[in-house]
Structures are given as C-alpha cells and as structure tokens.
N, CA, C and O atoms as CSV, one atom per row, in Angstrom:
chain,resi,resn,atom,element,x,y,z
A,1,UNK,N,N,49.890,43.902,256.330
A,1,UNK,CA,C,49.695,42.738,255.498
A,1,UNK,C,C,49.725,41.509,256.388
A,1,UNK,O,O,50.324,41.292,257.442
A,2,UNK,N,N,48.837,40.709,255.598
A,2,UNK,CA,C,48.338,39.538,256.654
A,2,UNK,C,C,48.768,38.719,255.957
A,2,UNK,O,O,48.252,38.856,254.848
A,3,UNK,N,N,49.909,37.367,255.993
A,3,UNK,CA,C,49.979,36.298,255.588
A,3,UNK,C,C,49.038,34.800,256.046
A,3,UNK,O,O,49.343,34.136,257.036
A,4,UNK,N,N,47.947,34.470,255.183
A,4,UNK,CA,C,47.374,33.214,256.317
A,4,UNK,C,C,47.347,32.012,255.285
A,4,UNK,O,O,47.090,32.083,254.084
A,5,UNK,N,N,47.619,31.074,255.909
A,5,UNK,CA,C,47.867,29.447,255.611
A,5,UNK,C,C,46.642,28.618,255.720
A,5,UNK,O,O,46.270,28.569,256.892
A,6,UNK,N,N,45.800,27.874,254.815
A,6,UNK,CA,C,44.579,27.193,255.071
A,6,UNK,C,C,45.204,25.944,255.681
A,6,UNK,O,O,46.199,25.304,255.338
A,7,UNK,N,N,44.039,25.719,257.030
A,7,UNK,CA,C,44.725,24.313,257.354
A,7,UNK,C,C,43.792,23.505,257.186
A,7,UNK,O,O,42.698,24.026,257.405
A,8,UNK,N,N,43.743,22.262,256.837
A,8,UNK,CA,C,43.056,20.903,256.899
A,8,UNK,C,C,42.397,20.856,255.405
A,8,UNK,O,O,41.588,19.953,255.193
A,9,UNK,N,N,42.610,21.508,254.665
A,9,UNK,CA,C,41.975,21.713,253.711
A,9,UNK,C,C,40.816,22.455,253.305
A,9,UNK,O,O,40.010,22.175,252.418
A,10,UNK,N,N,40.848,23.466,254.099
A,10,UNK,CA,C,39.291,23.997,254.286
A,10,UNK,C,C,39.356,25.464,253.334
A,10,UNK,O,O,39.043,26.613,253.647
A,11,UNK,N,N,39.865,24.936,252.125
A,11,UNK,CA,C,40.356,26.577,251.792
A,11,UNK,C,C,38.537,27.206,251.223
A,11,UNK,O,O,38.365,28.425,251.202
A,12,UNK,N,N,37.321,26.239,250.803
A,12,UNK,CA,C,36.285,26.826,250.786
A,12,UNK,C,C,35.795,27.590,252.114
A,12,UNK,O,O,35.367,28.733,251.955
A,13,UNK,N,N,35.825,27.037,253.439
A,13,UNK,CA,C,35.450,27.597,254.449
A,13,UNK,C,C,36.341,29.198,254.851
A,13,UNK,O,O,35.919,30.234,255.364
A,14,UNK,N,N,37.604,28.839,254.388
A,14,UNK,CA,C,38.463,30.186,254.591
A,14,UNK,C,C,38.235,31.213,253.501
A,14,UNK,O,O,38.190,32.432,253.672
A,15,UNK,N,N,38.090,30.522,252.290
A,15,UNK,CA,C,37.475,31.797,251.305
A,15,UNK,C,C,36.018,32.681,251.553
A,15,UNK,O,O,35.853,33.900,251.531
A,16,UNK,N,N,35.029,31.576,251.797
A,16,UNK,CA,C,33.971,32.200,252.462
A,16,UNK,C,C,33.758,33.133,253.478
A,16,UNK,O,O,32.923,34.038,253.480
A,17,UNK,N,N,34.827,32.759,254.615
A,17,UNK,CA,C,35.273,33.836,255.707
A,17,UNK,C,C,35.588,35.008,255.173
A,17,UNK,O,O,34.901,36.014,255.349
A,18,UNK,N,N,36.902,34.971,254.310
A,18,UNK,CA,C,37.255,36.317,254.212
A,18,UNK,C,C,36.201,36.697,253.206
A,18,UNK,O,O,35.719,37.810,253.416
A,19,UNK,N,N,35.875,36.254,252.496
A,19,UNK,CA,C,34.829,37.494,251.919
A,19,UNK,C,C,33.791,37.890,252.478
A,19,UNK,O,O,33.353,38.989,252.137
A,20,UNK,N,N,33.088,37.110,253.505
A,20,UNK,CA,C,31.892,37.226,254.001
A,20,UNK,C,C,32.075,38.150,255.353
A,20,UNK,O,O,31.213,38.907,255.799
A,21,UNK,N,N,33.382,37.926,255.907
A,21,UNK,CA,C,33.247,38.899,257.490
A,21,UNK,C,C,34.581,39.904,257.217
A,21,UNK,O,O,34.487,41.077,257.579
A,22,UNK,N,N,36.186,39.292,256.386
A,22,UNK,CA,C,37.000,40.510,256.368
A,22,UNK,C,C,36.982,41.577,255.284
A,22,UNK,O,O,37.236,42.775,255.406
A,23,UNK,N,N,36.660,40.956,254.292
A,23,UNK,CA,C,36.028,42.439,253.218
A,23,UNK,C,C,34.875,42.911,253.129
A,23,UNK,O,O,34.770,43.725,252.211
A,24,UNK,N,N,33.456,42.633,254.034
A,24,UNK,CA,C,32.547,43.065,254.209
A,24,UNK,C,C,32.932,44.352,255.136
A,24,UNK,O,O,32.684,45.538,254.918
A,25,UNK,N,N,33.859,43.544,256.628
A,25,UNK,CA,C,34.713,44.890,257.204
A,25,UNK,C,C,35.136,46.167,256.789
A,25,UNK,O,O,35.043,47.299,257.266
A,26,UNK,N,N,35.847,45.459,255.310
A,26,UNK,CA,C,37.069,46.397,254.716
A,26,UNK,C,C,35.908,47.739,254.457
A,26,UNK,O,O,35.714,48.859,254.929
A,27,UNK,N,N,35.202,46.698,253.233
A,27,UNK,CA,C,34.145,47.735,252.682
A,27,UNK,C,C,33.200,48.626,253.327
A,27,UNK,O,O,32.726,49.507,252.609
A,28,UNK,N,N,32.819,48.573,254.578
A,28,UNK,CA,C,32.283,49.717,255.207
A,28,UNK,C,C,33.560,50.381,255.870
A,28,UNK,O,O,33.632,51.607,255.961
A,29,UNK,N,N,34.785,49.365,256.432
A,29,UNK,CA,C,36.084,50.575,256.581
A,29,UNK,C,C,35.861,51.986,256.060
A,29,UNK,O,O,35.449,52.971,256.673
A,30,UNK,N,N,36.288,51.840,254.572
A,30,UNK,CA,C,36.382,52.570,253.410
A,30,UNK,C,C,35.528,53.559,252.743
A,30,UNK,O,O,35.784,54.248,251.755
A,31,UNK,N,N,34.392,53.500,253.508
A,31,UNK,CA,C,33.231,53.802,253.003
A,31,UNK,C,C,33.476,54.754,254.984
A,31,UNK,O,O,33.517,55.962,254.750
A,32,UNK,N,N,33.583,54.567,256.186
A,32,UNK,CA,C,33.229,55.192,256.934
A,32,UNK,C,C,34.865,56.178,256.656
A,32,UNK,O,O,34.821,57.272,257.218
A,33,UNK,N,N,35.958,55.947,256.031
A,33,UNK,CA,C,37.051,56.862,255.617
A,33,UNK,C,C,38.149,56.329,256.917
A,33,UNK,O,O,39.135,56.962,257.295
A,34,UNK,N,N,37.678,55.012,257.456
A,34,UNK,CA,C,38.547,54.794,258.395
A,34,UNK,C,C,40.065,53.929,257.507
A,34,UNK,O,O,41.041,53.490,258.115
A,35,UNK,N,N,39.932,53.893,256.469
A,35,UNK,CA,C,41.058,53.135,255.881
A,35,UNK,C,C,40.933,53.611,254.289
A,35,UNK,O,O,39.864,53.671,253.682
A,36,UNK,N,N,41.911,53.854,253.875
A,36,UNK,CA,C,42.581,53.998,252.735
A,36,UNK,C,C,41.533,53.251,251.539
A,36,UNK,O,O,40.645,53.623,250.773
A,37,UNK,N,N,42.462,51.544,252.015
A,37,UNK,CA,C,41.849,50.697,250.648
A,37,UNK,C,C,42.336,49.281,251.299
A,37,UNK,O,O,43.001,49.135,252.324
A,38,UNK,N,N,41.940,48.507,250.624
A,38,UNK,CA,C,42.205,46.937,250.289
A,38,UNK,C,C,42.388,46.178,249.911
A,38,UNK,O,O,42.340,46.391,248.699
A,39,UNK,N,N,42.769,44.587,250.199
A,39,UNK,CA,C,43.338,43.673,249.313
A,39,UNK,C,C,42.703,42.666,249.657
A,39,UNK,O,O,42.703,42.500,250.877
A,40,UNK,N,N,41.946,41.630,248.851
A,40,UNK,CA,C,42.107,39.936,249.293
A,40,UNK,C,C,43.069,39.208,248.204
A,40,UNK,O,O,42.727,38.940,247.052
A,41,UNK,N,N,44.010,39.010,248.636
A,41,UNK,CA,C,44.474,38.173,247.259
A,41,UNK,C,C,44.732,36.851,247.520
A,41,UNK,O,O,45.328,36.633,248.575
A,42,UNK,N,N,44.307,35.487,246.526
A,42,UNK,CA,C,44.675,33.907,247.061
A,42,UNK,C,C,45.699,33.852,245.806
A,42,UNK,O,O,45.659,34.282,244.653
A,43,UNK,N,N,46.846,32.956,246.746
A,43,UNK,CA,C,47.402,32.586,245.669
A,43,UNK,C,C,48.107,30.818,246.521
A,43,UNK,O,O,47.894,30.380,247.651
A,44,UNK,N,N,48.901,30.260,245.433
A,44,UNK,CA,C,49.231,28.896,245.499
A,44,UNK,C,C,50.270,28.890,246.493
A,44,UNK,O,O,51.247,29.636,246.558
A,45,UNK,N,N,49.837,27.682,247.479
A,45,UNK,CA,C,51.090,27.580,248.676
A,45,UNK,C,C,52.232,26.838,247.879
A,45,UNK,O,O,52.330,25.959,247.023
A,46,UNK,N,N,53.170,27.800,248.742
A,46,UNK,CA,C,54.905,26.482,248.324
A,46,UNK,C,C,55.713,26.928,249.554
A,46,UNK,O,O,55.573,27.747,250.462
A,47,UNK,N,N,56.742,25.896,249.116
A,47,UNK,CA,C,57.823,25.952,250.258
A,47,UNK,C,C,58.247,27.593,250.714
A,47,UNK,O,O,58.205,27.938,251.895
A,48,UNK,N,N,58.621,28.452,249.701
A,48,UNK,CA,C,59.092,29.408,249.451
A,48,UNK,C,C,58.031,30.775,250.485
A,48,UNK,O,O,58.352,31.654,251.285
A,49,UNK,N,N,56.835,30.343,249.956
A,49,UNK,CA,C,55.425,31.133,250.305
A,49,UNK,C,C,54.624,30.332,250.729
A,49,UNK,O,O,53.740,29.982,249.948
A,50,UNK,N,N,54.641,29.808,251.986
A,50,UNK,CA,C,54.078,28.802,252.695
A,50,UNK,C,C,52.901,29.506,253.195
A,50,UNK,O,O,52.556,29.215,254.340
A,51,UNK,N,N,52.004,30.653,252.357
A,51,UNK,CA,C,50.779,30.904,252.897
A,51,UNK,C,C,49.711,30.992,251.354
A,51,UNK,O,O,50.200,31.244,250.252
A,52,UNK,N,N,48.435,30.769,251.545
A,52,UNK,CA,C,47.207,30.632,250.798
A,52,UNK,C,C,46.534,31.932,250.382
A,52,UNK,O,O,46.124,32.133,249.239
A,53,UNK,N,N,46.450,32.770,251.351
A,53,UNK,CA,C,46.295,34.010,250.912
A,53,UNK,C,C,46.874,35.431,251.785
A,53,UNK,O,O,47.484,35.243,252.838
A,54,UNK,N,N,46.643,36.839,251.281
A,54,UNK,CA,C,47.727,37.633,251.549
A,54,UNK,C,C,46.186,38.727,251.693
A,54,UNK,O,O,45.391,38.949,250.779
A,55,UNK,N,N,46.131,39.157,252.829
A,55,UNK,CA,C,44.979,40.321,253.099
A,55,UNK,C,C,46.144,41.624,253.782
A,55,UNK,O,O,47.081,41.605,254.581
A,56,UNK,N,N,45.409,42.747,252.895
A,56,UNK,CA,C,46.099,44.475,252.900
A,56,UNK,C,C,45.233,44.957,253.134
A,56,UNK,O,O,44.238,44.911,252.410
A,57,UNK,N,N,45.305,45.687,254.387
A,57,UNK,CA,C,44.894,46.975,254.509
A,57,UNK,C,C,45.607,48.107,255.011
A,57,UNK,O,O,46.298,48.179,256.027
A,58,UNK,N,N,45.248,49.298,253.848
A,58,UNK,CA,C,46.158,50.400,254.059
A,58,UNK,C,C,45.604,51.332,254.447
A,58,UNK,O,O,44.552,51.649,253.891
A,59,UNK,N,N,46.007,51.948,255.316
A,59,UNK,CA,C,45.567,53.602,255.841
A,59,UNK,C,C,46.487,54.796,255.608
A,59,UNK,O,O,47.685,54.814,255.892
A,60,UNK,N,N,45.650,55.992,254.947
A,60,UNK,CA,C,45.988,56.769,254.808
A,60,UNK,C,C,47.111,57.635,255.345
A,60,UNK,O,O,47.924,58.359,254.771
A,61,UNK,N,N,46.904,57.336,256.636
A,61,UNK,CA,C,47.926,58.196,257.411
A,61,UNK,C,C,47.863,57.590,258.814
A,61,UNK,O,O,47.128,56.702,259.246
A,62,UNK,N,N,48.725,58.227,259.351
A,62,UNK,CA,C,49.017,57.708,261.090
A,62,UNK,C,C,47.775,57.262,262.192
A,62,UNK,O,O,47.435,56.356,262.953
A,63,UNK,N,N,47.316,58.777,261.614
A,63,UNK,CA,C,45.943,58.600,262.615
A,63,UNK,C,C,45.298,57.577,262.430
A,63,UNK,O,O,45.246,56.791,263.375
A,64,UNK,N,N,44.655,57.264,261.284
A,64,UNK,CA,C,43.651,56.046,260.763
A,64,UNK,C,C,44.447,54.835,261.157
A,64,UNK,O,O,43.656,53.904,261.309
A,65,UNK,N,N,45.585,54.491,261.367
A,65,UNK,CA,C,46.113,53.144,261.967
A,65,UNK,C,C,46.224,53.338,263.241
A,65,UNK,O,O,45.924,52.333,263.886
A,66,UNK,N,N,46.707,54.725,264.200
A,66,UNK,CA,C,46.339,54.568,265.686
A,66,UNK,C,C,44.643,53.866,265.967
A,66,UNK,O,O,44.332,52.930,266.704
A,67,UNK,N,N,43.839,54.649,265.152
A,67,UNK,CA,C,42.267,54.216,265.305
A,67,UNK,C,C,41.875,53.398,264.959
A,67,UNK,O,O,40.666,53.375,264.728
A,68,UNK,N,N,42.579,52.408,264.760
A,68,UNK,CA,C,42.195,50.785,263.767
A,68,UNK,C,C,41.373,50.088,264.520
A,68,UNK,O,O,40.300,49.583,264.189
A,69,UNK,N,N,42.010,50.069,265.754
A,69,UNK,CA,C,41.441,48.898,266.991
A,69,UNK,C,C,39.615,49.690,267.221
A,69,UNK,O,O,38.506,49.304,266.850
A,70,UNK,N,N,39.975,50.627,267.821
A,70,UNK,CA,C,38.527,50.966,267.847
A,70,UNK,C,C,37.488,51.246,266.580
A,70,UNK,O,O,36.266,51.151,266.685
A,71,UNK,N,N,38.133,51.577,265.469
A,71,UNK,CA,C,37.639,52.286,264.730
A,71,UNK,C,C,36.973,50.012,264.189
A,71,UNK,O,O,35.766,50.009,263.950
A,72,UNK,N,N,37.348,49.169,264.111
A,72,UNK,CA,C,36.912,48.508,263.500
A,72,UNK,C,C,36.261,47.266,264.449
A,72,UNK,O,O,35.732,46.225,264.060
A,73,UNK,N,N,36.462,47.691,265.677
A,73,UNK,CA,C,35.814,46.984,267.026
A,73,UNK,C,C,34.456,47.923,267.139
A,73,UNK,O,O,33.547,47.444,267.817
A,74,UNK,N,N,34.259,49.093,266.592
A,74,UNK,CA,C,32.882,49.544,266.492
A,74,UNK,C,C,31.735,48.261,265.171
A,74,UNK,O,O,30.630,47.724,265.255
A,75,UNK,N,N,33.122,48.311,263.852
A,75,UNK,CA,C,32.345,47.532,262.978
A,75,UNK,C,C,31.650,46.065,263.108
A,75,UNK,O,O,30.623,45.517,262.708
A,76,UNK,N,N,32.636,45.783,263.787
A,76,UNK,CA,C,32.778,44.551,264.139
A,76,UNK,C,C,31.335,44.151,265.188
A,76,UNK,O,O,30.691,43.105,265.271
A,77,UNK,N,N,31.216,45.196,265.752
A,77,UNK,CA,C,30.056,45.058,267.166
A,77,UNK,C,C,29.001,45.172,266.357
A,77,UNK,O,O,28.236,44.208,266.368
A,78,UNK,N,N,28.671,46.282,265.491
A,78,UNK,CA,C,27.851,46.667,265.066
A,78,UNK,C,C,27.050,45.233,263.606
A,78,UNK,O,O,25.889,44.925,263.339
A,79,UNK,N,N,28.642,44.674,262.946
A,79,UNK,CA,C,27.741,43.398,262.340
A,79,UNK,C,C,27.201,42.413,262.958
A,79,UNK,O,O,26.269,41.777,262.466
A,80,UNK,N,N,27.645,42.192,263.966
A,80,UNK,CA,C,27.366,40.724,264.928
A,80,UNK,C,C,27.736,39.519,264.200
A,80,UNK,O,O,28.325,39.619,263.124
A,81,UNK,N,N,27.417,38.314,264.732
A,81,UNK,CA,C,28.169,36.850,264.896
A,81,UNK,C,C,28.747,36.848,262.813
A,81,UNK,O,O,28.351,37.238,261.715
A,82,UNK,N,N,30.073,35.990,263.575
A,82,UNK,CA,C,30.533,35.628,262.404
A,82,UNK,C,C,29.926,34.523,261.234
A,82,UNK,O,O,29.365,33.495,261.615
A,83,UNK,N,N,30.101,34.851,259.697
A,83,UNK,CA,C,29.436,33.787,258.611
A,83,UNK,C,C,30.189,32.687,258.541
A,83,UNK,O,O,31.261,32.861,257.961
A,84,UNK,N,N,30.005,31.736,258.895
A,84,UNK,CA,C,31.006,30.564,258.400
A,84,UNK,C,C,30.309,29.899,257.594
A,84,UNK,O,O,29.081,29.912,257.514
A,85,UNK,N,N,31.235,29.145,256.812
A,85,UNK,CA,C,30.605,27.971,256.225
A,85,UNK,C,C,30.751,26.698,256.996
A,85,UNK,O,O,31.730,26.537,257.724
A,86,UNK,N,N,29.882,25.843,256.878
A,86,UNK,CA,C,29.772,24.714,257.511
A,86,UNK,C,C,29.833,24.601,259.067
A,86,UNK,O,O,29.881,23.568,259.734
A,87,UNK,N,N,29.821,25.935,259.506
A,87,UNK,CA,C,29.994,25.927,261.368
A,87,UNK,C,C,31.533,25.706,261.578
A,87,UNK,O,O,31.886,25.520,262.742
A,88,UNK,N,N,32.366,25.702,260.731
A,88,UNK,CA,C,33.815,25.799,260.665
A,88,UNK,C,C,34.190,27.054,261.648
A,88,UNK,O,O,33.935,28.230,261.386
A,89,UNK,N,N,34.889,26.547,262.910
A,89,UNK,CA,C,35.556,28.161,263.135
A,89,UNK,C,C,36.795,28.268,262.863
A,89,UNK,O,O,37.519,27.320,262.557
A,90,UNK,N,N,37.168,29.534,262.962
A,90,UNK,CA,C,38.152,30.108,262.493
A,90,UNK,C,C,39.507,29.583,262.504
A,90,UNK,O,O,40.388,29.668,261.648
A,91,UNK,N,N,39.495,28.862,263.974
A,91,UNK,CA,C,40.949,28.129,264.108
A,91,UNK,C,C,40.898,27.179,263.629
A,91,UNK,O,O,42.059,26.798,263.779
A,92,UNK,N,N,40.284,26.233,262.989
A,92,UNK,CA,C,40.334,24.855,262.409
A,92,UNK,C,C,40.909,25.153,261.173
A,92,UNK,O,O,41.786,24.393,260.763
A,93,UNK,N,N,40.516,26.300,260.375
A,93,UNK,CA,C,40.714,26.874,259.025
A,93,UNK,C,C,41.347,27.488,258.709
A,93,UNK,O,O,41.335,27.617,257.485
A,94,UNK,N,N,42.597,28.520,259.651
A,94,UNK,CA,C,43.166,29.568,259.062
A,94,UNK,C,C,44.718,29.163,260.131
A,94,UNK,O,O,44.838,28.408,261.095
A,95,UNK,N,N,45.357,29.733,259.675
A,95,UNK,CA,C,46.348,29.824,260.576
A,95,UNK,C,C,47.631,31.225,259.925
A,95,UNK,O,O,48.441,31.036,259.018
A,96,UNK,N,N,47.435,32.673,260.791
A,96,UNK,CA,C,48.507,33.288,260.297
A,96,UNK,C,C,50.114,33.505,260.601
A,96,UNK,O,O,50.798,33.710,261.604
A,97,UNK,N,N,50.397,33.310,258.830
A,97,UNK,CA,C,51.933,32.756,259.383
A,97,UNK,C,C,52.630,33.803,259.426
A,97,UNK,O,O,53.645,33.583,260.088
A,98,UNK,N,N,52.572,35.092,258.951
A,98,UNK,CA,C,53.246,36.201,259.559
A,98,UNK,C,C,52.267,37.557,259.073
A,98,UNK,O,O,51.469,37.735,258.153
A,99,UNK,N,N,52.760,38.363,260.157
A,99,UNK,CA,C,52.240,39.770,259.892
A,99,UNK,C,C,53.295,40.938,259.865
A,99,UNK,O,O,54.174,41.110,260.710
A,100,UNK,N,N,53.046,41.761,258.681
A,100,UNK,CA,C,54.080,42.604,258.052
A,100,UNK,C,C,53.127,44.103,258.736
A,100,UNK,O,O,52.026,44.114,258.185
A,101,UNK,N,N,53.256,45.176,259.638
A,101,UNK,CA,C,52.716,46.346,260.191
A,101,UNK,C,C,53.152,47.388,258.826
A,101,UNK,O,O,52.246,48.137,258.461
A,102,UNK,N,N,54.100,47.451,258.277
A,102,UNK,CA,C,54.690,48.832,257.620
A,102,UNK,C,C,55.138,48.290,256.227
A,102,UNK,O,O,55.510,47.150,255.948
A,103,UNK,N,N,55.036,49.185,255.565
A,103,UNK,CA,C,55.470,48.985,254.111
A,103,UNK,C,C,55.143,50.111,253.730
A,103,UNK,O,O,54.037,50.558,254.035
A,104,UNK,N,N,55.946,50.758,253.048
A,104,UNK,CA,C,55.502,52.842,251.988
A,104,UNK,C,C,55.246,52.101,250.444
A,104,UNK,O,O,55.758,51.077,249.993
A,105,UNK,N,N,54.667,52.645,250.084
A,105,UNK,CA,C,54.104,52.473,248.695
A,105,UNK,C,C,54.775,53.661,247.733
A,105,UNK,O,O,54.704,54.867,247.966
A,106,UNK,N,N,55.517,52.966,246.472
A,106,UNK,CA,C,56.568,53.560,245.747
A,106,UNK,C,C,55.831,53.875,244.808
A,106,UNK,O,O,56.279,54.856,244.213
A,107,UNK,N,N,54.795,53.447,244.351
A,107,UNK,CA,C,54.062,53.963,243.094
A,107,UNK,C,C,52.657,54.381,243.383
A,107,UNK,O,O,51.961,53.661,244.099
A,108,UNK,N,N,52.313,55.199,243.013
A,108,UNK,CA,C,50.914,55.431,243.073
A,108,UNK,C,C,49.760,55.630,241.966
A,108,UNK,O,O,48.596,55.821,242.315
C-alpha cells in the first residue's frame, strides 16, 4: 500500500496519472496473472491522514511479489512514455508519504 499526498494543488494532474499510467499497469498486471488485484482509492486529506490517495496492490503469493520489479519493468517498457496532464511531472504532483510492504487479509 501506497500512501501519496497531492502537492501544489494538482490533484487533477495526479488523478489523471494514476489512472492513465498506474491502473492501466495494474490492469494488464492482472490480466498477465502477475498480481492478485487492485486498488485506487482518493479520499480527503487531514491532519490525522495527511495523504490524498491510497494505491493497493496485492499478490497472490510470495513468488508474484519477488517478481514485481521485473515482472512490471517488462510493463512498464513495453507501454512507453508517461500520460500526464498538462506536461506536469510526477514530482511537482505527488509526493509519497509512506509505504506499508505487508498486510494478510482477514476476510475474503
């Protein structure tokens, strides 16, 4: 789980991102069986939850997260240059404020 914070106000340019280059990712992920499933979720910053939105991705099992790096550095090569909006890059717009590796899922 990905915690990320919009900075400068650019939360159109950061919404556009993640849908346009990290769940376009997800969705052939999922589809090549390299990952489980996914999340984009936005929700309202506060003191408490000082981030804008919360991106999940889960893998099935061990293997599929040893193979993450390659398995999505193939995808990644294979879409080419990133969609932005407005020529915004990435660091002007996003900033992540923490990353969570592990969590078991209690319900299914």
């Amino acid at each position: 789980m990905e915690f990320v914070e919009v900075l400068n106000d650019n939360q159109k340019e950061a919404r556009y991102y993640y849908e346009n280059n990290w769940l376009q990712l997800r969705i052939q992920a999922k589809s090549k069986n390299y990952i489980k499933e996914y999340n984009l979720l936005e929700t309202d910053y506060s003191e408490d939850g000082p981030f804008h939105f919360i991106l999940i991705t889960t893998f099935a099992d061990q293997s599929q997260f040893e193979a993450r790096e390659k398995n999505f550095g193939e995808l990644i090569e294979a879409k080419g240059a990133l969609k932005l909006l407005n020529d915004t890059q990435p660091k002007d717009f996003r900033k992540t404020v923490f990353v969570k590796n592990e969590a078991k899922q209690l319900i299914h």
